[in-house]
C-alpha positions as CSV (number, residue, x, y, z in Angstrom):
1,X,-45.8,72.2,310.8
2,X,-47.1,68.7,310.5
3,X,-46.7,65.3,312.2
4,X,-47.7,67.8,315.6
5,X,-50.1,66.0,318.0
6,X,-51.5,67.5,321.5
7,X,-50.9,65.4,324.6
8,X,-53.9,65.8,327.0
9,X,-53.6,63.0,329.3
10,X,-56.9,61.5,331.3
11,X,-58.1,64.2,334.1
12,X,-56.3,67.5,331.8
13,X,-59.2,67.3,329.6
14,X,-60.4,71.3,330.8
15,X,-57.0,72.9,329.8
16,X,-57.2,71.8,326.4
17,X,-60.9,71.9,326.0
18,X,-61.6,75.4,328.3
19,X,-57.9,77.0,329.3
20,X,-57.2,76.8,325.1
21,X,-53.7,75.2,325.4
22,X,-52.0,71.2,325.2
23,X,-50.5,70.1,328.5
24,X,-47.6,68.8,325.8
25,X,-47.1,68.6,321.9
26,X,-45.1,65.7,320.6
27,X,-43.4,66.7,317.3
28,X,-41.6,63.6,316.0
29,X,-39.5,62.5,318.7
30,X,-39.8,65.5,321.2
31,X,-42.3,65.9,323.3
32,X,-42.8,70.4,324.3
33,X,-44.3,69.8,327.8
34,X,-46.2,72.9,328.9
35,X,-45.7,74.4,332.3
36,X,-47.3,72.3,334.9
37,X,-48.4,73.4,338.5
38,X,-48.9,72.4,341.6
39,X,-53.3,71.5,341.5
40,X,-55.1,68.4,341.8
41,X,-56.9,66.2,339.5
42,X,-60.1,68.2,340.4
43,X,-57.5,71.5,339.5
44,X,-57.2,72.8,342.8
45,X,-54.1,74.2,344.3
46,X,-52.1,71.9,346.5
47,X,-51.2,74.0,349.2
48,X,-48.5,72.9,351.4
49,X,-44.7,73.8,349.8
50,X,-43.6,70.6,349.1
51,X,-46.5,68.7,348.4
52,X,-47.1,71.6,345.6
53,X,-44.0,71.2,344.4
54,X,-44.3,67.2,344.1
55,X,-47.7,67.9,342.4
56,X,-46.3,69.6,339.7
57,X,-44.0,66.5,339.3
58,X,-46.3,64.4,339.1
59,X,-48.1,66.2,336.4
60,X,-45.3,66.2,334.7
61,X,-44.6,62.8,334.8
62,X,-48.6,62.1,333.4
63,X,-48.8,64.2,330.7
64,X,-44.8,62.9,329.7
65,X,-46.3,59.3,329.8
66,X,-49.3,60.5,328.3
67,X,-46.9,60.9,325.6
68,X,-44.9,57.8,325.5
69,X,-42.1,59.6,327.4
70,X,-40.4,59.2,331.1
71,X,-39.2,61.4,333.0
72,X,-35.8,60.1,332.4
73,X,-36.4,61.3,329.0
74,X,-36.5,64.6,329.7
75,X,-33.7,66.6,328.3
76,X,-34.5,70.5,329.3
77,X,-36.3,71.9,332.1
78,X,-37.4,75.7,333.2
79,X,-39.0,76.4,336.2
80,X,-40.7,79.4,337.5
81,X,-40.6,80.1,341.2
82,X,-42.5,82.9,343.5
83,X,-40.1,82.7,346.2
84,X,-36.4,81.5,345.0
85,X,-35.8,81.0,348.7
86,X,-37.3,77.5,348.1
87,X,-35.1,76.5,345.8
88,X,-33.6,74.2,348.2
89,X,-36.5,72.7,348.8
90,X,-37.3,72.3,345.1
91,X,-34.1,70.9,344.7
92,X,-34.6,68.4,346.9
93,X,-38.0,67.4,345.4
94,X,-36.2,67.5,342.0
95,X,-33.6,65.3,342.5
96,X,-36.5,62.7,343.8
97,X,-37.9,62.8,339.8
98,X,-34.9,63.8,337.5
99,X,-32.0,61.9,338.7
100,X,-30.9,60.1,335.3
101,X,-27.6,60.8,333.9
102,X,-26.7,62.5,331.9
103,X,-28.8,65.2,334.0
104,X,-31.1,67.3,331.9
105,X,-30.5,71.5,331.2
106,X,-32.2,73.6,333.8
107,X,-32.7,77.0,333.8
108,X,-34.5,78.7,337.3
109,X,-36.6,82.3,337.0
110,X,-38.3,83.9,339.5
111,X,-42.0,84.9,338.6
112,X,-44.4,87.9,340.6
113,X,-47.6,84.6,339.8
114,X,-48.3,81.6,338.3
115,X,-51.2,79.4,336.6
116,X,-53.2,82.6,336.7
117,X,-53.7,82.9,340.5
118,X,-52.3,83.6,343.7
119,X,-51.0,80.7,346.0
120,X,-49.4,78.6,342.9
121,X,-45.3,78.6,344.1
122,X,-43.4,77.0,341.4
123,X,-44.2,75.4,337.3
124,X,-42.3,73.5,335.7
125,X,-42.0,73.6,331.6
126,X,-39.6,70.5,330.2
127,X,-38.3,68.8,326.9
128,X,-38.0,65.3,326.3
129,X,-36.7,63.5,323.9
130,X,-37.6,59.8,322.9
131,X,-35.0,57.1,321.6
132,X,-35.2,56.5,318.3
């Protein structure tokens, strides 16, 4: 496939270099945003709920303007969640970053562990699409 070029947006530099995958892939117009968790710039896990959970926003909001993309771009999302009793919670923290209409797709799955290690509560894997 050509025209396919890796997002790795300042401070994701060990993913792609040691972890072997692009925090996003921009194909023409669409940006494929890999699942991004709740860790820090130095990659550790954030450990209270929410602040996890807004973490993984914000990751997802640097590697989609990494790309050239906004969050209001973003036309599919999947999340994976340890716990489904905090959806509410994540809900909640959602509706703080996606909360353009027309709101995107969403689809919710529960998951035993994520990003490879215990503690990690929720990723979140998106689409976007750019204007012509």
């Amino acid at each position: 496939m050509s025209g396919r070029k890796a997002i790795v947006p300042a401070g994701m530099e060990t993913v792609y270099e040691k972890i072997h995958y692009a925090p996003a892939v921009k194909v023409g117009n669409t940006v494929y945003v890999s699942g991004q968790i709740g860790r820090d710039a130095n990659m550790k896990l954030v450990e209270d709920r929410e602040a996890q959970i807004v973490q993984a926003f914000e990751n997802l909001k640097a590697v989609l303007e990494a790309s050239g993309a906004a969050l209001a771009d973003v036309v599919d999302v999947t999340t994976f969640h340890t716990d489904m009793r905090d959806l509410p919670l994540f809900m909640e923290v959602r509706d703080r970053y996606l909360n353009t209409h027309p709101l995107p797709a969403w689809t919710a799955v529960g998951a035993h562990m994520l990003g490879g290690a215990a503690g990690y509560i929720v990723e979140i894997k998106a689409v976007a699409v750019l204007a012509d």
